[in-house]
N, CA, C and O atoms as a GROMACS GRO file, in nm:
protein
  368
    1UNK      N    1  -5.147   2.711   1.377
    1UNK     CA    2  -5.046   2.813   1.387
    1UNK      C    3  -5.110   2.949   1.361
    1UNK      O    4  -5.186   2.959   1.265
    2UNK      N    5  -5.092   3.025   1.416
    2UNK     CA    6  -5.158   3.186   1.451
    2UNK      C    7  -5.095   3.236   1.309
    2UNK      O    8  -5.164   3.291   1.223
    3UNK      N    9  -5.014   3.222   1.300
    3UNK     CA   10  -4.920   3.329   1.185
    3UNK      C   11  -5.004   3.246   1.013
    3UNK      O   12  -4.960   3.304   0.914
    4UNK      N   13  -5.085   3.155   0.986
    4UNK     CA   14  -5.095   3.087   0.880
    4UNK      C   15  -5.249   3.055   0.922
    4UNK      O   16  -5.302   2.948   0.892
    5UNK      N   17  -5.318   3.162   0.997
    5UNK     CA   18  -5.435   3.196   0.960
    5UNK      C   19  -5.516   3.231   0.889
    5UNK      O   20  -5.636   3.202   0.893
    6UNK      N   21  -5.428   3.340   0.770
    6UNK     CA   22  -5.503   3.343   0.637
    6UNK      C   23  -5.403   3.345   0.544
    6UNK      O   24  -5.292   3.391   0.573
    7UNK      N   25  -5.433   3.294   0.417
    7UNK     CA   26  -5.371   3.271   0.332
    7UNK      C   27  -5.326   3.390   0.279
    7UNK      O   28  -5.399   3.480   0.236
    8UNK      N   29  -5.151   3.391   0.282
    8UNK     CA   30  -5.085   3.510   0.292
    8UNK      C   31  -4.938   3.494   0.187
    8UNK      O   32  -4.886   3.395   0.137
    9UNK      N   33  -4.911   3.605   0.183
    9UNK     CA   34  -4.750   3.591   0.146
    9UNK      C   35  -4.670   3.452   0.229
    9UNK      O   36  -4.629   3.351   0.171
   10UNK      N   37  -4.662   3.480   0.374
   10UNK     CA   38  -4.636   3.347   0.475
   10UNK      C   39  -4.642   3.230   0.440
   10UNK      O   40  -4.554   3.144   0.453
   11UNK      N   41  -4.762   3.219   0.388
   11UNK     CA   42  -4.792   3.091   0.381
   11UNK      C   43  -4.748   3.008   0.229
   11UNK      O   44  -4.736   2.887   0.209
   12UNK      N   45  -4.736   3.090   0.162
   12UNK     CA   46  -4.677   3.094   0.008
   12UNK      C   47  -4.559   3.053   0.021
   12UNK      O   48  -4.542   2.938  -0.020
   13UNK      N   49  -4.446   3.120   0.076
   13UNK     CA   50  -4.318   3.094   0.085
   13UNK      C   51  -4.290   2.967   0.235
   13UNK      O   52  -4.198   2.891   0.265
   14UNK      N   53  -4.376   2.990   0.272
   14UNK     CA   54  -4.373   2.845   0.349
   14UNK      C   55  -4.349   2.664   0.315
   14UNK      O   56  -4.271   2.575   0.347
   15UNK      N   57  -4.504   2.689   0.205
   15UNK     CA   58  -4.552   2.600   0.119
   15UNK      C   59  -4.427   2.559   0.048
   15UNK      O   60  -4.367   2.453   0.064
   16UNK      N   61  -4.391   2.673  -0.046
   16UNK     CA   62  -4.249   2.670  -0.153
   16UNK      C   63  -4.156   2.566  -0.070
   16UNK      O   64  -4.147   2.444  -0.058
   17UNK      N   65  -4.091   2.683  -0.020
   17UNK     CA   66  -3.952   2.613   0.112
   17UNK      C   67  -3.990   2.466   0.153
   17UNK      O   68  -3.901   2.380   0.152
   18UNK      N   69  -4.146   2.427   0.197
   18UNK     CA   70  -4.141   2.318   0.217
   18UNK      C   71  -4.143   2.178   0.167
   18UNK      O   72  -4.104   2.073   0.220
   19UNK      N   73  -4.214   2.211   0.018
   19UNK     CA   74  -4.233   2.158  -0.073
   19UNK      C   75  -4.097   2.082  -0.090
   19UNK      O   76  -4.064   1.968  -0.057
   20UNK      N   77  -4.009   2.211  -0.170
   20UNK     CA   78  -3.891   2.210  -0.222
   20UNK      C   79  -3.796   2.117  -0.125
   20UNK      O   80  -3.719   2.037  -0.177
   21UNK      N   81  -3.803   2.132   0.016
   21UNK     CA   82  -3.714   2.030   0.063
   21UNK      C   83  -3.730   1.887   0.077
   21UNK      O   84  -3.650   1.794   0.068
   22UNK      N   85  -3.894   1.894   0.110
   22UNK     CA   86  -3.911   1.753   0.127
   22UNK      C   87  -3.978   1.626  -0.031
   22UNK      O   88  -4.032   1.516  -0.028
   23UNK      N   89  -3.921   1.751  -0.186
   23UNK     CA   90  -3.891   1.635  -0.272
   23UNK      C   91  -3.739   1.620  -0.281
   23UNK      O   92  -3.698   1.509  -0.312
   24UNK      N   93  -3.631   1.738  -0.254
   24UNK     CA   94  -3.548   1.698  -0.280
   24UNK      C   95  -3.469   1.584  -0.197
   24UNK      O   96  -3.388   1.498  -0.231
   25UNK      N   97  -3.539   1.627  -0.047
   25UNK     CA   98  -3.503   1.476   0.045
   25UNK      C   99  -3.482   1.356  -0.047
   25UNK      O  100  -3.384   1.289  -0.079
   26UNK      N  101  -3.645   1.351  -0.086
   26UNK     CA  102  -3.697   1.199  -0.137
   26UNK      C  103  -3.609   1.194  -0.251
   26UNK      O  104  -3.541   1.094  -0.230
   27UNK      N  105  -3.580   1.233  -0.336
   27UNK     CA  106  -3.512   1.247  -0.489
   27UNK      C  107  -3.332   1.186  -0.435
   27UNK      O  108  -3.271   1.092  -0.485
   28UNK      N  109  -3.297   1.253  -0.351
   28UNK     CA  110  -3.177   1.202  -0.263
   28UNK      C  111  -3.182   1.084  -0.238
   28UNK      O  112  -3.114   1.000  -0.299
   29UNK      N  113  -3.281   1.052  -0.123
   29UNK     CA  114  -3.201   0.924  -0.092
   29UNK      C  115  -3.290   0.846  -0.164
   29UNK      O  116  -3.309   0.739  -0.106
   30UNK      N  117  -3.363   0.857  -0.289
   30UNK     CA  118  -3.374   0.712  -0.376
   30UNK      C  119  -3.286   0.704  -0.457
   30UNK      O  120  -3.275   0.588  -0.499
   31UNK      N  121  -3.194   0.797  -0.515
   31UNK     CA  122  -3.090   0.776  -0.565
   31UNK      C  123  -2.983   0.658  -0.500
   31UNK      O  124  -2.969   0.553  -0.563
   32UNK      N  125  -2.929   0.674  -0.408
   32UNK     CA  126  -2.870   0.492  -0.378
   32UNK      C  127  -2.953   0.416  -0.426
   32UNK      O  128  -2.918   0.339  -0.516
   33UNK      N  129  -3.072   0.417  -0.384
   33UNK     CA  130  -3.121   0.293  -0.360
   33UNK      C  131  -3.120   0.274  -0.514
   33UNK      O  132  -3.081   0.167  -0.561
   34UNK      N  133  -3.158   0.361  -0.584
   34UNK     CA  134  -3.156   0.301  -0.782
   34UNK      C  135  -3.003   0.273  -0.785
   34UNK      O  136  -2.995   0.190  -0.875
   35UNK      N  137  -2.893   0.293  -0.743
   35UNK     CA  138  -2.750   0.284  -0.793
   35UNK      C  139  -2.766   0.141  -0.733
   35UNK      O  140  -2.774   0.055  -0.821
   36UNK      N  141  -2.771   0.104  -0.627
   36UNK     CA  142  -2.748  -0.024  -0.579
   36UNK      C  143  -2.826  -0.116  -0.632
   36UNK      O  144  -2.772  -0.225  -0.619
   37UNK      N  145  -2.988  -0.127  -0.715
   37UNK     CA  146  -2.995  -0.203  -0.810
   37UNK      C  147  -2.919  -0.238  -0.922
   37UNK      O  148  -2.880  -0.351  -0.954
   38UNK      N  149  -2.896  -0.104  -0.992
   38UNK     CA  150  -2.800  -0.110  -1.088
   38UNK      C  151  -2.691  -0.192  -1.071
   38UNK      O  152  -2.653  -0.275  -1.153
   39UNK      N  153  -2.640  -0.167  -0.958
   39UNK     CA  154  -2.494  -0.266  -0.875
   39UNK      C  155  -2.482  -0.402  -0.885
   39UNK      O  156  -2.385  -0.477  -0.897
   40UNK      N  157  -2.656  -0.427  -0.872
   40UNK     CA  158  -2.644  -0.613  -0.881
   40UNK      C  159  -2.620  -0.631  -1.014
   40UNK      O  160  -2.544  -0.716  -1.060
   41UNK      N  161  -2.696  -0.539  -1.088
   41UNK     CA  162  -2.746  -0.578  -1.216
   41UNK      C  163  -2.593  -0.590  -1.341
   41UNK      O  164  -2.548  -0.679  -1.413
   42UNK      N  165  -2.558  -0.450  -1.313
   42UNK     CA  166  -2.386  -0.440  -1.372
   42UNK      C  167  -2.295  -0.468  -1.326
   42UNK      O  168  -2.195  -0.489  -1.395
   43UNK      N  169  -2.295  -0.481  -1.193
   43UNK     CA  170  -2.138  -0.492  -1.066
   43UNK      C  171  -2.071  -0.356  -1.089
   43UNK      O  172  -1.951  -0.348  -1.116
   44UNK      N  173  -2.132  -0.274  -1.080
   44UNK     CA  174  -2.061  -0.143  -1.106
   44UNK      C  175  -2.150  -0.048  -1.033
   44UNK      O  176  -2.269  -0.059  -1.060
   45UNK      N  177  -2.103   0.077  -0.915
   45UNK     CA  178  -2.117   0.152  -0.858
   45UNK      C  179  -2.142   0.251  -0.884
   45UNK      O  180  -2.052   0.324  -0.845
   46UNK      N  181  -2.267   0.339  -0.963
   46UNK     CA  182  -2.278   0.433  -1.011
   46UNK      C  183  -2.258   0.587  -0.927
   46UNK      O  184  -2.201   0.683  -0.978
   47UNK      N  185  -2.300   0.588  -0.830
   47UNK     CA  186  -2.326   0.672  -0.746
   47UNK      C  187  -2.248   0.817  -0.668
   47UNK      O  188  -2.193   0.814  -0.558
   48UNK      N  189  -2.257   0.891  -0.721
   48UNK     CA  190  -2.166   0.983  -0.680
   48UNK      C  191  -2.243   1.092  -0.615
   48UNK      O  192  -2.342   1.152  -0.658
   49UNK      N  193  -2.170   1.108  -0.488
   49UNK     CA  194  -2.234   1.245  -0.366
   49UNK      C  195  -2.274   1.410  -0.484
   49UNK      O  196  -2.372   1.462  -0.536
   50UNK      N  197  -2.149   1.429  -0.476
   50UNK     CA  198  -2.138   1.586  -0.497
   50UNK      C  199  -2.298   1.553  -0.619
   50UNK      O  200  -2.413   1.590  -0.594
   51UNK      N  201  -2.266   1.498  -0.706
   51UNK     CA  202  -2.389   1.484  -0.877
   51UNK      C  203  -2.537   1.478  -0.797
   51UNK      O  204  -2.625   1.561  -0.821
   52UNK      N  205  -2.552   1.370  -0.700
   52UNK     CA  206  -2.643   1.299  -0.651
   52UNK      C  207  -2.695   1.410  -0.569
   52UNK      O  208  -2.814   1.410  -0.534
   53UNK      N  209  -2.612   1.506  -0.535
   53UNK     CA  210  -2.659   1.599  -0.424
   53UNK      C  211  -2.738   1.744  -0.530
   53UNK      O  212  -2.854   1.783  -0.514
   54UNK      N  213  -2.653   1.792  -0.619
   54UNK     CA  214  -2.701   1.890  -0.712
   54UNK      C  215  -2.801   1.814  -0.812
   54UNK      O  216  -2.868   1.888  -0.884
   55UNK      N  217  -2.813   1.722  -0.821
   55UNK     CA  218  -2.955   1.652  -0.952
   55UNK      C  219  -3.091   1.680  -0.830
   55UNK      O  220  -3.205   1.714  -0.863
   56UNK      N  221  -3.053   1.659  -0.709
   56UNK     CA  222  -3.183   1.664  -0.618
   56UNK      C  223  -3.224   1.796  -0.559
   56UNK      O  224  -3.338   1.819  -0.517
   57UNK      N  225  -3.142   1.867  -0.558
   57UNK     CA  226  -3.154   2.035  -0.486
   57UNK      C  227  -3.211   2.133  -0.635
   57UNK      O  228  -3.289   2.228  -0.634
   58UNK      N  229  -3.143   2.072  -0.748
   58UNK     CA  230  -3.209   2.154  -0.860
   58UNK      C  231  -3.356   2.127  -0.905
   58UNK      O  232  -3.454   2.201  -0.917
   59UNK      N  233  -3.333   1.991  -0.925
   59UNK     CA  234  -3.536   1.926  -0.936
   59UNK      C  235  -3.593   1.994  -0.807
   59UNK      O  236  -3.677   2.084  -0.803
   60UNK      N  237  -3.533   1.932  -0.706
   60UNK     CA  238  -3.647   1.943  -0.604
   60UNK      C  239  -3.687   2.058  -0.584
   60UNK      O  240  -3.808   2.062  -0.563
   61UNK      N  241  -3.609   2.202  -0.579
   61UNK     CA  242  -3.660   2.322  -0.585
   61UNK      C  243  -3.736   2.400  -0.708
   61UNK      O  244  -3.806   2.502  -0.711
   62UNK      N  245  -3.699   2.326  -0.789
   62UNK     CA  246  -3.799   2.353  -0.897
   62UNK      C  247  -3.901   2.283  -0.922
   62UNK      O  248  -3.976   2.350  -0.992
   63UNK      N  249  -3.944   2.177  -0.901
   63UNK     CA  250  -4.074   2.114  -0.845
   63UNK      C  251  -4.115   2.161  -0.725
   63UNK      O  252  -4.235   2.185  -0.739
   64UNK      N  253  -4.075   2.192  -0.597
   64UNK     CA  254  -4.142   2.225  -0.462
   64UNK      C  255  -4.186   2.361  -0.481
   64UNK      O  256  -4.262   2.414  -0.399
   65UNK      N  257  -4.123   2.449  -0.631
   65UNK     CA  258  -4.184   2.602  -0.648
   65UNK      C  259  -4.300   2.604  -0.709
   65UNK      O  260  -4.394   2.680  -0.691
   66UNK      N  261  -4.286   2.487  -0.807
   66UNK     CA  262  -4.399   2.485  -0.850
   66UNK      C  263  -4.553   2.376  -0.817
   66UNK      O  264  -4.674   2.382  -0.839
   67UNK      N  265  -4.466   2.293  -0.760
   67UNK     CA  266  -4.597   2.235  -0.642
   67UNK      C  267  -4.656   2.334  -0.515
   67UNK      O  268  -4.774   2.332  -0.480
   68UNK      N  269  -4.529   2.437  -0.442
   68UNK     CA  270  -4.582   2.529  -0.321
   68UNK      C  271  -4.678   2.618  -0.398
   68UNK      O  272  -4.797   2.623  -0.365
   69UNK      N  273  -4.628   2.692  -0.508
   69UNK     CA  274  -4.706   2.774  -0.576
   69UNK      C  275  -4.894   2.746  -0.598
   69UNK      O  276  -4.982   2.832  -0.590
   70UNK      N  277  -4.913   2.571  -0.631
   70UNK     CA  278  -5.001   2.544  -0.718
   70UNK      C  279  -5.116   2.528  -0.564
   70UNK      O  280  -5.234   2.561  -0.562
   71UNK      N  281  -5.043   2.474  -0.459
   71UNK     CA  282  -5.104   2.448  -0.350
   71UNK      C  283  -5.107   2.560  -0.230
   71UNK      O  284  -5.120   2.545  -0.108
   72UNK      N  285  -5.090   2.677  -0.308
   72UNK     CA  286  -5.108   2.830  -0.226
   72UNK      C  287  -5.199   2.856  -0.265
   72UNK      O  288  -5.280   2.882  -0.176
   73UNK      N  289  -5.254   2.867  -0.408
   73UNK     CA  290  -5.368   2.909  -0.512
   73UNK      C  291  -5.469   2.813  -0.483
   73UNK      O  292  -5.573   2.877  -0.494
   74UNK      N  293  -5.500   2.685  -0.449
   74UNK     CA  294  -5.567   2.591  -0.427
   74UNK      C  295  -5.621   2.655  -0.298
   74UNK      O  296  -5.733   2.706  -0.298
   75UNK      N  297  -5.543   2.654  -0.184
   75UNK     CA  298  -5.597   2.704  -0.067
   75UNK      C  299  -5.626   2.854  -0.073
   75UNK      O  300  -5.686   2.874   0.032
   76UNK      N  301  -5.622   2.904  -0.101
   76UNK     CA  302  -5.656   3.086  -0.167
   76UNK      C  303  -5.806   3.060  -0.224
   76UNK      O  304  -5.905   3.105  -0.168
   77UNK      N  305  -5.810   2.973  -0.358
   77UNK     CA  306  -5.944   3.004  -0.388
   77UNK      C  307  -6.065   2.945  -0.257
   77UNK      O  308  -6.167   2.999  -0.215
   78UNK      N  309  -5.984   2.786  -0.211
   78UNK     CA  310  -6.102   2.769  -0.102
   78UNK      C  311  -6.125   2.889  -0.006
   78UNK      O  312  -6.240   2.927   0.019
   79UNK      N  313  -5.990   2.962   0.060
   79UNK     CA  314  -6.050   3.049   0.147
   79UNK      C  315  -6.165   3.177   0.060
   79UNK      O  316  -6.254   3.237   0.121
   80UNK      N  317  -6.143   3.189  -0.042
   80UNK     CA  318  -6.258   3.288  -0.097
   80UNK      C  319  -6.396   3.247  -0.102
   80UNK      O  320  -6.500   3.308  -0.073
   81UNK      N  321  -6.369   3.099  -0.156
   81UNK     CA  322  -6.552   2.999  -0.185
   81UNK      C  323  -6.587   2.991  -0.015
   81UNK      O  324  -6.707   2.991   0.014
   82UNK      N  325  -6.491   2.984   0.091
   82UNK     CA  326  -6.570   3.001   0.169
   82UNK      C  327  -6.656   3.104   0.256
   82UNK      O  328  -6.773   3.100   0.294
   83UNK      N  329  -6.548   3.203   0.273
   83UNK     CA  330  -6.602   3.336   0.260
   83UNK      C  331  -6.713   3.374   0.206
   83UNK      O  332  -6.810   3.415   0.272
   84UNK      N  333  -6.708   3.360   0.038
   84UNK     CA  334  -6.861   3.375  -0.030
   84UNK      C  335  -6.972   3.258   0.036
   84UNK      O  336  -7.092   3.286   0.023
   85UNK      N  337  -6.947   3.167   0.084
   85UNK     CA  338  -7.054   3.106   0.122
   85UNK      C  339  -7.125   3.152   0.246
   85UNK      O  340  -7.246   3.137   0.261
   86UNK      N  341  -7.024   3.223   0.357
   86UNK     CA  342  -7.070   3.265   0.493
   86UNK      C  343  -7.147   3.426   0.454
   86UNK      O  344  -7.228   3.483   0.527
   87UNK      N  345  -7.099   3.476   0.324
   87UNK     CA  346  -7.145   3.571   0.328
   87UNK      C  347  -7.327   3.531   0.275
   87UNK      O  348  -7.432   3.566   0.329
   88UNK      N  349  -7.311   3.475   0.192
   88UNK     CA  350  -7.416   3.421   0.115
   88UNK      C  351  -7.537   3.387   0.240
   88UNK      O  352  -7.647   3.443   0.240
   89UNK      N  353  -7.497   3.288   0.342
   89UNK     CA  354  -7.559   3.242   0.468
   89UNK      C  355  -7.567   3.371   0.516
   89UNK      O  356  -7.632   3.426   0.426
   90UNK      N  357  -7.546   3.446   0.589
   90UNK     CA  358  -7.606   3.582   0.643
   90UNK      C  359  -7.690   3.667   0.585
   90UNK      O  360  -7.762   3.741   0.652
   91UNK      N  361  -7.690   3.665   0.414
   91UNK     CA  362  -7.778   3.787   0.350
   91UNK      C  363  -7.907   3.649   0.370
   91UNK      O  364  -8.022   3.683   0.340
   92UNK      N  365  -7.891   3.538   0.406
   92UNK     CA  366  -8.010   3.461   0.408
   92UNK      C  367  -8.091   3.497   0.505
   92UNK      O  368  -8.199   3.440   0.521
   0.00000   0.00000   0.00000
């Protein structure tokens, strides 16, 4: 992608946004799947939308800020170590 050529503001809030949705996906729909163990286990239906929906949008965006964050800085320092290395190769 042209626009996420160098590690930028872009790519920061990319990372975030993407992070953030695709734990709260996962955090979502394993929630049934833990209620419906529970189900065999008690005979009782724990599971409620509206709860099930805000427990996963609050984690997940606060984990995907701070996972996008940690994996912006990760790719930031590589683009610098590499930089210093090409520069390093030319004064050779």
């Amino acid at each position: 992608m042209k626009i996420f050529r160098k590690v930028g503001v872009s790519w920061l809030l990319f990372l975030i946004g993407y992070c953030a949705i695709l734990i709260s996906l996962i955090l979502f729909i394993g929630q049934p799947g833990v209620s419906l163990y529970f189900s065999f286990i008690d005979g009782e239906w724990l599971f409620k939308w509206r709860g099930a929906l805000y427990i996963s949008l609050t984690k997940g965006c606060v984990a995907g800020l701070f996972l996008g964050m940690g994996l912006w800085v990760k790719a930031k320092l590589q683009e610098k170590r590499i930089k210093k290395s090409i520069g390093m190769k030319k004064a050779q």
